[in-house]
C-alpha positions in Angstrom: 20.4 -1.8 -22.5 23.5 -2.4 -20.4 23.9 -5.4 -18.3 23.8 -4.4 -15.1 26.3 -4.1 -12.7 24.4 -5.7 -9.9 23.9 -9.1 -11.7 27.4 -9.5 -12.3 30.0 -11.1 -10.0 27.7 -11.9 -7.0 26.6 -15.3 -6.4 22.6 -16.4 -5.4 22.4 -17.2 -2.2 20.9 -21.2 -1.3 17.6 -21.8 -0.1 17.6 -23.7 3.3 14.7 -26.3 3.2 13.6 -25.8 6.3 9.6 -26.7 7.1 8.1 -26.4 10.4 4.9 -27.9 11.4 2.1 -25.2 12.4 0.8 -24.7 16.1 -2.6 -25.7 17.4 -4.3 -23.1 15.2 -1.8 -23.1 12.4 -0.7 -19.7 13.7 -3.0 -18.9 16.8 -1.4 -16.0 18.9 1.1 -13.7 18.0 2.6 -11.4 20.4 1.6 -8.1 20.8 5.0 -5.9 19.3 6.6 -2.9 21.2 8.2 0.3 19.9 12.2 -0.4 20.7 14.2 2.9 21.3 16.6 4.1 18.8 20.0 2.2 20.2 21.5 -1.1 19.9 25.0 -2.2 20.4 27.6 -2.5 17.4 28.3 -6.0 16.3 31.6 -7.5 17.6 32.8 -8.9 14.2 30.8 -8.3 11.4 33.8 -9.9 9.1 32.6 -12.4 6.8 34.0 -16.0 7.4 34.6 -18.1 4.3 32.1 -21.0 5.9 29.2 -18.9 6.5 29.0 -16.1 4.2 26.7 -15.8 1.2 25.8 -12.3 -1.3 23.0 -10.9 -3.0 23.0 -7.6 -4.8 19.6 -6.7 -2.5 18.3 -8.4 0.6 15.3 -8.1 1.6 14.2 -8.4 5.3 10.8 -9.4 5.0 8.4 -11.8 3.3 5.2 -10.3 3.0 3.3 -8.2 0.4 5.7 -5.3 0.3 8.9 -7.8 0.3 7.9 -10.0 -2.3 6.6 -7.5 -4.3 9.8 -5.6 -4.2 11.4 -8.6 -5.3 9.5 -9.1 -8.3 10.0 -5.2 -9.4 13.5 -5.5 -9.0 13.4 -9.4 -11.2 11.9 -7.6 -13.9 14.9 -5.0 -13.9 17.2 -7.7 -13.8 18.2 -7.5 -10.4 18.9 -10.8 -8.3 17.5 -10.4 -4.8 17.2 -12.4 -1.6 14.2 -12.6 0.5 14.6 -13.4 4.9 11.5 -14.4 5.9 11.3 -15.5 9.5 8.2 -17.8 9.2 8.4 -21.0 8.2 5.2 -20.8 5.9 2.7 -18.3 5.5 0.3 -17.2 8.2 -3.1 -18.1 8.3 -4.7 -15.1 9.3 -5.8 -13.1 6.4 -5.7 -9.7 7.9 -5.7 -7.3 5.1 -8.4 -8.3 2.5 -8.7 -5.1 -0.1 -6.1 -4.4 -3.1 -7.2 -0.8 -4.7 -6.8 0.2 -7.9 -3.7 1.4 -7.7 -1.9 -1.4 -6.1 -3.5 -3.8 -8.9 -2.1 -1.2 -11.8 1.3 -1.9 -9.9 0.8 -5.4 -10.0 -0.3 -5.4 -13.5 2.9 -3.8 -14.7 4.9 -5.6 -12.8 3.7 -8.6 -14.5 1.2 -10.5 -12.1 -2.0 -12.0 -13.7 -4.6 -9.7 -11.8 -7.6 -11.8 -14.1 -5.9 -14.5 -12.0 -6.1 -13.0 -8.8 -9.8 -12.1 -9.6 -10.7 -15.9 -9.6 -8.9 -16.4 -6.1 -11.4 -12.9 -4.2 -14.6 -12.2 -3.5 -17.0 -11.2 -6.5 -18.0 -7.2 -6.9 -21.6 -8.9 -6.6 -20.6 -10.7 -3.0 -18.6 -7.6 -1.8 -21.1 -4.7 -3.0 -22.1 -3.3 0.7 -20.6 -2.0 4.1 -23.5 -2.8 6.4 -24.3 -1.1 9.4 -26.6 -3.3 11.8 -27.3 -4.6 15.3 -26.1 -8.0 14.5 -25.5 -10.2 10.9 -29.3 -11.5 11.5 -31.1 -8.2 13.2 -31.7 -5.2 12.5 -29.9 -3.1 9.8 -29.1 0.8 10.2 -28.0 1.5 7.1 -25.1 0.9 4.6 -22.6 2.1 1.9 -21.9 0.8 -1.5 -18.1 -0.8 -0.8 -15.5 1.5 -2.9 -16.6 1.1 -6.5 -16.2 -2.1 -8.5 -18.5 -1.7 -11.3 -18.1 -1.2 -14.9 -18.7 2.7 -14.5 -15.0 2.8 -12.7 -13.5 1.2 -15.6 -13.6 4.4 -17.4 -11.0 5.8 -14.7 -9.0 3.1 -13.9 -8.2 -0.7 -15.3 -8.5 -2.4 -12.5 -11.4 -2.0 -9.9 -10.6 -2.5 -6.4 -10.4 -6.6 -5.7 -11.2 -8.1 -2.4 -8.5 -11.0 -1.9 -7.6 -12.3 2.0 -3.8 -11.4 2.4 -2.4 -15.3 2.5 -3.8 -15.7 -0.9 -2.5 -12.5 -2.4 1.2 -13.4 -0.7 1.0 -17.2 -2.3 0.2 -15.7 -5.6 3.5 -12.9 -5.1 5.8 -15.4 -4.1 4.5 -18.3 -7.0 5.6 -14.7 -9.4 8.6 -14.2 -7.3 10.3 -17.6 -7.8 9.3 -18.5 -11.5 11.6 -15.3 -11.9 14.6 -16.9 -11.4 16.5 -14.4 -10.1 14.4 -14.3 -6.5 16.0 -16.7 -3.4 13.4 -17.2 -0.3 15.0 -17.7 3.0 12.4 -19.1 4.8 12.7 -19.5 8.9 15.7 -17.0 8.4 15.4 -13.3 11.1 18.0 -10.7 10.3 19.6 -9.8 13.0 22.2 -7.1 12.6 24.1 -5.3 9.8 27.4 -2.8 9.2 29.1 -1.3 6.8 31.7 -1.6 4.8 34.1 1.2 3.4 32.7 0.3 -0.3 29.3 1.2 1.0 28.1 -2.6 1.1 26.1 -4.1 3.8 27.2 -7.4 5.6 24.3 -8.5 7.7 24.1 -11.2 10.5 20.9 -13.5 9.9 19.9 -16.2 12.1 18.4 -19.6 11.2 15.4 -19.8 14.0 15.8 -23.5 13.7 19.3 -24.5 14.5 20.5 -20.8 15.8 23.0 -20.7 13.4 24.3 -17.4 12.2 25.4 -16.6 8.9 26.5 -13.4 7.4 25.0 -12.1 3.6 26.8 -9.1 1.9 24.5 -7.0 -0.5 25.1 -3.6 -2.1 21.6 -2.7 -1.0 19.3 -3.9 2.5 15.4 -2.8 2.1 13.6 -3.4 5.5 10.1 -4.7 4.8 9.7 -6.3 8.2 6.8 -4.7 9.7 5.7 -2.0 12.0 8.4 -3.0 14.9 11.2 -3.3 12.1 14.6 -4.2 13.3 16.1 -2.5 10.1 14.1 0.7 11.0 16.2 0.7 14.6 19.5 0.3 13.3 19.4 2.2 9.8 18.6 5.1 12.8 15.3 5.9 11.6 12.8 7.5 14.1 9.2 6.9 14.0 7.3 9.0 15.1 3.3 9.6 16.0 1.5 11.5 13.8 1.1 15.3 14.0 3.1 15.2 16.9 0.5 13.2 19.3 1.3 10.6 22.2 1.0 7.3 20.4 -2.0 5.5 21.7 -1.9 1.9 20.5 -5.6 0.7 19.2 -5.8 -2.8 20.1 -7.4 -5.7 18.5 -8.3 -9.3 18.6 -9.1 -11.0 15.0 -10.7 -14.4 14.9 -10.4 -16.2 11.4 -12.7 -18.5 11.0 -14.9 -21.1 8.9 -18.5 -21.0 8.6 -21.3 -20.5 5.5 -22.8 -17.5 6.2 -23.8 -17.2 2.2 -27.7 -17.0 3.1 -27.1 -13.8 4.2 -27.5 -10.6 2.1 -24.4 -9.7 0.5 -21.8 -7.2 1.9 -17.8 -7.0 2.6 -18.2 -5.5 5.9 -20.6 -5.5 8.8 -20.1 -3.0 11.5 -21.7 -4.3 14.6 -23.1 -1.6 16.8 -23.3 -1.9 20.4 -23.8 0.1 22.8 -21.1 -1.0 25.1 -20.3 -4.0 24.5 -16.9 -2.6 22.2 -16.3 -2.0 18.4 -17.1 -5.0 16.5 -17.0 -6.2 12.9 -16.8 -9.0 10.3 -15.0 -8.9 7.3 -16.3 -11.6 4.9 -13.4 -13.1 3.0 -15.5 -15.7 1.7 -19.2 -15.8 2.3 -19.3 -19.5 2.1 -16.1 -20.7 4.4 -13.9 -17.6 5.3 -14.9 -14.5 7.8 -12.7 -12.6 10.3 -14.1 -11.2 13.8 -12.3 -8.0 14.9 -13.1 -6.3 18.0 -11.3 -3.5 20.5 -10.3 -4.2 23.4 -8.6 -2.5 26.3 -5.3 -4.4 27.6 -5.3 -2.5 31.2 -9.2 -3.9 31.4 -9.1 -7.3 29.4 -5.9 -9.4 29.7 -4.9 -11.3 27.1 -5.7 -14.6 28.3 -9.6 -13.7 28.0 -9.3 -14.9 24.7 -9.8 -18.1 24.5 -11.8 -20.1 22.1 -14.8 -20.0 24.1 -14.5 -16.2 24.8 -14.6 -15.9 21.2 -17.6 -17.9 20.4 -19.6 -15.9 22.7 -18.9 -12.8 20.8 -19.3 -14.2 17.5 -22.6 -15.9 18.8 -24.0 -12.9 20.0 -22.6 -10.5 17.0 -24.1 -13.2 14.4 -27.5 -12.9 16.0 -28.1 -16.9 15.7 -27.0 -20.1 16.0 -24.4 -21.1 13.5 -21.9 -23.6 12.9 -18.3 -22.7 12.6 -14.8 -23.6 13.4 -12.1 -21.3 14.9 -9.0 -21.0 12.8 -7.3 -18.8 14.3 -7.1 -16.1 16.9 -4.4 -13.2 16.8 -3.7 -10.2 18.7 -2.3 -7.0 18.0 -2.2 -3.4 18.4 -1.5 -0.2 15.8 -1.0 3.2 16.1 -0.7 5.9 13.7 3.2 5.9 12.8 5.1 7.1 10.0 9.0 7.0 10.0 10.8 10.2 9.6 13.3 9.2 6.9 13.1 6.1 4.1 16.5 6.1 3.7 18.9 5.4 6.6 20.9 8.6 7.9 23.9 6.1 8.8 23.9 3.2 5.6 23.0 5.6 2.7 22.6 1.8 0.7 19.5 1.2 3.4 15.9 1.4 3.0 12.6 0.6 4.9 9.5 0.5 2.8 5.9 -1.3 3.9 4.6 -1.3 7.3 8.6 -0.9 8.3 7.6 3.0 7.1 4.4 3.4 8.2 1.2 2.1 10.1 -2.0 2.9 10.2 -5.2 1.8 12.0 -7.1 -0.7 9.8 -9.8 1.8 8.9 -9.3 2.2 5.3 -7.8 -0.9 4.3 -4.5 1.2 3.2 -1.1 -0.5 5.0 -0.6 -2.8 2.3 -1.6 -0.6 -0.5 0.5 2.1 0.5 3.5 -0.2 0.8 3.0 -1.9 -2.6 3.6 2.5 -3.8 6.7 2.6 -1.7 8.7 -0.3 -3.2 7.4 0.6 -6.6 8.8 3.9 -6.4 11.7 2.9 -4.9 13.1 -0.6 -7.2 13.1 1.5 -10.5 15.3 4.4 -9.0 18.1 2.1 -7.5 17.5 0.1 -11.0 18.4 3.8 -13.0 21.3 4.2 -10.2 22.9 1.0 -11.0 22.4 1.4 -14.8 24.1 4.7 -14.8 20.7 6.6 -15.7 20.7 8.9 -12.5 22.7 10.1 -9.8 22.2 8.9 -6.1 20.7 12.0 -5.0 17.9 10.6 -6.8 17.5 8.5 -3.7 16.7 11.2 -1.8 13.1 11.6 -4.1 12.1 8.4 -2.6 11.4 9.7 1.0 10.4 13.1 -0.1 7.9 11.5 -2.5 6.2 8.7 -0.6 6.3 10.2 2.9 4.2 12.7 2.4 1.4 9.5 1.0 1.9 7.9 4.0 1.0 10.8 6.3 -2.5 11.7 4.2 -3.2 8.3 4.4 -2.3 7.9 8.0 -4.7 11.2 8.7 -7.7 9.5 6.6 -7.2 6.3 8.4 -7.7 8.3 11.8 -10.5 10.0 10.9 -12.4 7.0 9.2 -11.8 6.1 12.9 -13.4 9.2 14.3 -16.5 8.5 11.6 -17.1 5.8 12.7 -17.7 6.7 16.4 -20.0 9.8 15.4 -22.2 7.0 13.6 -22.4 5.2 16.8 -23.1 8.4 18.8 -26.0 8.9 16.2 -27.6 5.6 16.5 -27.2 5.5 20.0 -28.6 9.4 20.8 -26.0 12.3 21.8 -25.8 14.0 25.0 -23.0 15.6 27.2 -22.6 12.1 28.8 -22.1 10.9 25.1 -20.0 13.3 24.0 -17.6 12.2 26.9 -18.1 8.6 25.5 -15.0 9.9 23.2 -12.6 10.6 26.1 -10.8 8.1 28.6 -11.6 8.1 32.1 -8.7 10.8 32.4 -10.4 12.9 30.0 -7.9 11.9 27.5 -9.6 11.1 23.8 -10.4 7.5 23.1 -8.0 5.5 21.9 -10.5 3.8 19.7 -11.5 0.9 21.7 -13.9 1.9 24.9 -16.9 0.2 25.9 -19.1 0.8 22.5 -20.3 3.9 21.2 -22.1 5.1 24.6 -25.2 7.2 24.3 -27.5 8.8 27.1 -30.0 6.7 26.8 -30.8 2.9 27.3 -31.5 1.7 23.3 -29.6 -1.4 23.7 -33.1 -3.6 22.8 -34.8 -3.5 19.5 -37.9 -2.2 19.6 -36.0 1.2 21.1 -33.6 1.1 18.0 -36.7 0.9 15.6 -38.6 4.0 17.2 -35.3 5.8 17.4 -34.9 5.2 13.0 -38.7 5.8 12.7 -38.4 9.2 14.5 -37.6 12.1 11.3 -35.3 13.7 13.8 -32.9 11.1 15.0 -33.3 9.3 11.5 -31.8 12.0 9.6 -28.7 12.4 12.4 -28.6 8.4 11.6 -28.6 8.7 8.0 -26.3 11.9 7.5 -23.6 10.1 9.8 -23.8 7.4 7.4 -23.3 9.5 4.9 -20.0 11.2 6.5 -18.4 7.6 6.4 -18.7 7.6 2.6 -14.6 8.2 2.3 -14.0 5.6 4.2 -15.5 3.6 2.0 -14.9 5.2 -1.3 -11.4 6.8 -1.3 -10.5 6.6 -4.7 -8.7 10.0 -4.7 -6.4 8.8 -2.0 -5.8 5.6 -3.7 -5.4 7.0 -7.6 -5.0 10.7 -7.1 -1.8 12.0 -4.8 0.8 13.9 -6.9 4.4 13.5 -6.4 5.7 17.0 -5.6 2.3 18.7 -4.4 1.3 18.8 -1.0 -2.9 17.1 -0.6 -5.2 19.7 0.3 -6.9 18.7 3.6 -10.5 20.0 2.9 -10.1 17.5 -0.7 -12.0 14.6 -0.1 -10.9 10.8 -0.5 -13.9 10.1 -2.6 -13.4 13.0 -5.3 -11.3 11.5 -7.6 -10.4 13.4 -11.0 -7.8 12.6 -13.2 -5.1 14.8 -13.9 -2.0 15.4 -16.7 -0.4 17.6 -14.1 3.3 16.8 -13.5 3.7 14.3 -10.3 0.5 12.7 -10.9 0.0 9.0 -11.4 -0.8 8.7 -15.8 -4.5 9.1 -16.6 -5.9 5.7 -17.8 -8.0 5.7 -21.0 -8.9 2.7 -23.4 -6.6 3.5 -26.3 -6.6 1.0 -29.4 -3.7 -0.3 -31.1 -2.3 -1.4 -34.8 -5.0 -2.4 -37.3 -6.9 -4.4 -35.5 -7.8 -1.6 -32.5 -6.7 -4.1 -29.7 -7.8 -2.4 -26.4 -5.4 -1.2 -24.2 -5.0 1.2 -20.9 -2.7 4.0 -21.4 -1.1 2.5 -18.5 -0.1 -0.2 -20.2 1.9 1.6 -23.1 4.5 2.4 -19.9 7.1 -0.7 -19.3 8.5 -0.8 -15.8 11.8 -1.3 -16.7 12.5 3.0 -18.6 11.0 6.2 -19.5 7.5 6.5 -21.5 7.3 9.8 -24.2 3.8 10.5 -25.1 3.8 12.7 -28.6 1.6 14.7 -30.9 2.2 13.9 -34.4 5.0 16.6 -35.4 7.0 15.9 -31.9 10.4 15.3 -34.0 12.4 12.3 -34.3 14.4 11.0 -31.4 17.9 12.4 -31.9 21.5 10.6 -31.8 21.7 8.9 -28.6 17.7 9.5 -27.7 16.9 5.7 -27.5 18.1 5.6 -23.5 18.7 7.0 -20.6 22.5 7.3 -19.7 22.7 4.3 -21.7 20.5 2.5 -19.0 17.3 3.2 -19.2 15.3 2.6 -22.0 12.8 6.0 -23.4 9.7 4.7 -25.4 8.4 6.8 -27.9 4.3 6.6 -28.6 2.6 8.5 -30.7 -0.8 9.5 -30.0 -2.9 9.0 -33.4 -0.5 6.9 -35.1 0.6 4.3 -32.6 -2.7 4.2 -30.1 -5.5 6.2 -30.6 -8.1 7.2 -28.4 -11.3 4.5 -27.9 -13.4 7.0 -25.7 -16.1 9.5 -27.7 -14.7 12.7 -28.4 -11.2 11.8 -27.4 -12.0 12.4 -23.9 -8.3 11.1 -22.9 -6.5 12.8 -25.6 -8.0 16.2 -24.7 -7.2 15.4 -21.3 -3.6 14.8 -22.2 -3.3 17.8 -24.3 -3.0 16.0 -27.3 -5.7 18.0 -29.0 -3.9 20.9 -29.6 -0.2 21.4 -30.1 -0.8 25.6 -28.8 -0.8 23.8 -25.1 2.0 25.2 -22.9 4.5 22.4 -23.6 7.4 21.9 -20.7 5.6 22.5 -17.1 8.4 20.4 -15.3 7.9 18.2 -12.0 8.6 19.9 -8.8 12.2 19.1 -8.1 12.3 18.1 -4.3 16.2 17.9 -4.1 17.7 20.0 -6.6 17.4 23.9 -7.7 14.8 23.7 -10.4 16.2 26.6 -12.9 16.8 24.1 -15.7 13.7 22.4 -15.8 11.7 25.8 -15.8 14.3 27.0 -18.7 13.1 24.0 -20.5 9.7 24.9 -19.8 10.0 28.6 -21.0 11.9 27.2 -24.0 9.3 24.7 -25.1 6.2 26.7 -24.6 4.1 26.3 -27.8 5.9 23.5 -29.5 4.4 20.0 -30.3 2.9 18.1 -27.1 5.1 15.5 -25.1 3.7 13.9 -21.6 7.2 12.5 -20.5 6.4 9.5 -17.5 8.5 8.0 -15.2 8.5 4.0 -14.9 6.6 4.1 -12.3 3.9 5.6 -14.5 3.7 9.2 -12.8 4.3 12.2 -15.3 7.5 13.7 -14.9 6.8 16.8 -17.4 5.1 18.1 -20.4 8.0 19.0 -22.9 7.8 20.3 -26.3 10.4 19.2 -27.8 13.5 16.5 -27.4 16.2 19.5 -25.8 13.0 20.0 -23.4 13.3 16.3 -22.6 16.9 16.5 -22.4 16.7 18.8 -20.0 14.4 17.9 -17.8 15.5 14.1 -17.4 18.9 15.8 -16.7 18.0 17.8 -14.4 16.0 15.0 -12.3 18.3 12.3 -12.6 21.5 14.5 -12.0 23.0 12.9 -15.2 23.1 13.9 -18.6 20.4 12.2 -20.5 21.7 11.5 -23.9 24.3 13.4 -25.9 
């Protein structure tokens, strides 16, 4: 492989030491965000001066999951990056709590012990249920197995979904992130600004919340990963915009994080509290023994802010617990979330300029998908501007990165609003239905809820136990109870939406987020399958055959030797021949992943290219004509989704050409 041009002639940038001490609650309140319009003022002098200047081949603005993350993908293409974080250490609250499968393949490509991460997260035994009761001690309604974490998964994916509060997860990513090397942390550093220069590079203004200093960094690239109220999103002169068109109706919440041993109780992940009108409630248990979060609704026009004090909270906690318990109050944070997804990834004025993470996209917390779905935008994203740089591809295949992930973030934006919607009807269920609960879902201005209100409402008074327990004993009303449970299942089980979106192919609607199957179809993420290796059979996934850092080619016995030149990508990337039945073989009865794959026969319609989402696609279905019935190739991307089935090494030639917008290999 070629060194790459970004880690040549650009300097790392210093770490400032800077440590502040944490506020009462180590992070207690943070205020609520607002939408900024889409202007701000050019900077006055964005010339470097020789006393403040520093440069990085990327910067990235933003610490969190989908920062550091991107600055471990682009470490292990060899690709210095700095990191502005504008905390001084990590926050407290653990907000986001469940990695899917997906995001722990990403992470186990991109390096990260995920047996590791397993030790520092709740067990599959601890976090089996979502529990639907009146309180933590009363009476139960029901509940859902929580996504699936048992051995039978293993059989579709490596790595069952892992339940991990987000500090943990970020400590872990940035431990990764500076044994690399090649990754700089700004801590207590806010970006502030950028321009352009005529070379395309970036000089950005950052300011050191400490001393108010201002310093300027120059980087080839920018990637804004700071969050749903992103600077970088404003000035790259990205909209973002409500989904489907709709008002934006913030959703907001109060989270308490705190520490009590609530292990006694049976097991679960979740515990939806229902009341009647009392708001949404639930607990997420982090740690059974020492680490739950509180979350409820509440309505700012109603409830001011300053309600929440640490006595406000108790009394909710006391009364959502159901008894007396000891605990301490970590922290209490609030915030709001609408549905939003940003119109473009890449800025319309700084072509070098990207947003990615929560800067691209937000989602109600239903679902447990923000974080997840930015870990898939920066992996998409680090290995195209790593075949960019390398000379492997054009920049037009920067364009791919929008038209690929967008349309992820808007199917999981839509689930995330209708796990919202499910959950409601549940309430309306346990509660009884009338027209005065139906309107329980609208405003007072007849508007729909914005997901807080009072409760769930109902027509009739079942707020006391006895009540509940004739209401499950009647056949009728049970049945309502039990089949809205039962309509919440792909809120809780949405391995199709985590495993199965294909790059290039609009998601059906009516599919649901439960029905996961695996597919070989171009776009889609690379079935796993336990494949064994050399003489010995070492067990592998078929994941794992695919290296972050090039091309994968999956071939039948027969395929052809690699031709002059067929070792790399524009001399940048590397392509990785396996051979299916000499160098892994399948581990499954009857070959279950190799007849999936095609492998079984080498009649199978060889070259059925990727949809091409920014080019005419004439050559790729040439190659596709020209390759049909010749030995089987699966040709996949680096980030381990199928680019094409070829049929021969002119097929592969082809089609890489034709995506990448340079030649492949003479």
């Amino acid at each position: 492989m070629v060194s790459n041009p970004l880690s040549n002639g650009l300097g790392y940038c210093p770490s400032p030491p800077i440590v502040h001490e944490p506020d009462r609650h180590g992070n207690q309140r943070h205020e609520e965000g607002r939408h900024v319009r889409d202007e701000q003022p050019p900077l006055a002098d964005m010339r470097p001066h020789p006393q403040s200047h520093s440069q990085t081949p990327v910067l990235i603005i933003g610490g969190g999951p989908a920062g550091l993350l991107c600055s471990v993908l682009l470490a292990k293409c060899n690709i210095p990056s700095t990191v502005l974080e504008r905390h001084a250490r990590r926050l407290g609250q653990p907000k986001a709590h469940a990695v899917n499968p997906r995001s722990l393949e990403i992470l186990r490509q991109a390096g990260i012990d995920t047996d590791a991460l397993r030790k520092l997260g709740a067990t599959a035994q601890e976090a089996d249920r979502v529990r639907f009761v009146t309180s933590i001690a009363g009476l139960e309604i029901g509940s859902l197995m929580y996504e699936r974490q048992d051995e039978d998964v293993k059989s579709l994916t490596p790595e069952p979904l892992l339940n991990i509060p987000q500090p943990l997860l970020e400590k872990e990513l940035l431990k990764v992130a500076e044994e690399t090397g090649m990754v700089t942390i700004w801590r207590e550093w806010q970006w502030q600004d950028c321009a352009e220069f005529a070379d395309g590079s970036l000089v950005s203004k950052v300011l050191d919340r400490q001393t108010n200093a201002e310093v300027m960094i120059t980087s080839k690239y920018l990637i804004g990963c700071d969050g749903a109220h992103a600077r970088s999103r404003v000035r790259f002169g990205i909209p973002f915009e409500s989904l489907d068109g709709e008002p934006p109706k913030p959703i907001h919440y109060c989270s308490v994080n705190f520490k009590a041993d609530l292990s006694g109780e049976k097991s679960g992940m979740l515990w939806f509290i229902m009341t009647k009108d009392k708001g949404k409630r639930n607990f997420i248990a982090y740690n059974r023994s020492n680490n739950w979060a509180f979350v409820t609704c509440y309505d700012p026009t109603v409830t001011s802010k300053k309600t929440f004090t640490d006595e406000y909270c108790k009394a909710l906690i006391d009364e959502s617990i159901g008894r007396k318990v000891d605990y301490d109050i970590l922290s209490i944070t609030l915030w709001n979330i609408a549905p939003m997804v940003a119109k473009k990834y890449r800025s319309p004025r700084m072509p070098n300029g990207f947003i990615a993470g929560d800067a691209a996209h937000c989602f109600p917390s239903t679902g447990g998908l923000g974080v997840n779905t930015g870990f898939g935008d920066v992996h998409n994203l680090v290995w195209k501007l790593h075949a960019v740089e390398t000379g492997a591809a054009s920049t037009h295949l920067f364009d791919t990165y929008e038209a690929e992930r967008i349309p992820v973030a808007i199917a999981n934006s839509r689930q995330s609003r209708l796990n919202e919607a499910k959950i409601h009807q549940l309430g309306q269920a346990v509660f009884g239905s009338s027209s005065q609960a139906d309107s329980t879902a609208k405003g007072d201005d007849g508007d729909d809820d914005d997901g807080c209100g009072g409760g769930f409402g109902g027509a009739d008074d079942v707020g006391d136990r006895a009540t509940w327990e004739r209401r499950l004993l009647s056949p009728a009303s049970k049945k309502q109870i039990e089949t809205a449970i039962r309509d919440n299942l792909d809120h809780f089980d949405s391995l199709d939406l985590q495993l199965g979106y294909v790059y290039g192919t609009p998601r059906d609607p009516r599919r649901r987020a439960c029905a996961f199957e695996p597919s070989c179809a171009p776009g889609a993420r690379l079935p796993h399958g336990w494949l064994g290796t050399g003489e010995d059979g070492t067990r592998m996934s078929a994941l794992d055959c695919c290296p972050y850092g090039g091309f994968t080619l999956f071939v039948s016995e027969g395929f052809g030797d690699k031709p002059k030149g067929g070792s790399s990508v524009g001399g940048g990337l590397a392509i990785k021949v396996v051979v299916v039945g000499r160098d892994v073989r399948d581990l499954e009865g009857g070959e279950k992943w190799s007849a999936l794959m095609g492998f079984e026969s080498e009649t199978t319609a060889a070259a059925v290219p990727c949809p091409d989402n920014t080019s005419p696609s004439s050559a790729l279905h040439a190659a596709a004509a020209a390759a049909a019935h010749s030995p089987v190739g699966v040709l996949v991307r680096p980030d381990q989704h199928i680019l094409a089935r070829v049929g021969s090494w002119d097929a592969v030639r082809a089609v890489m050409g034709s995506y990448l917008g340079v030649p492949a290999f003479a």
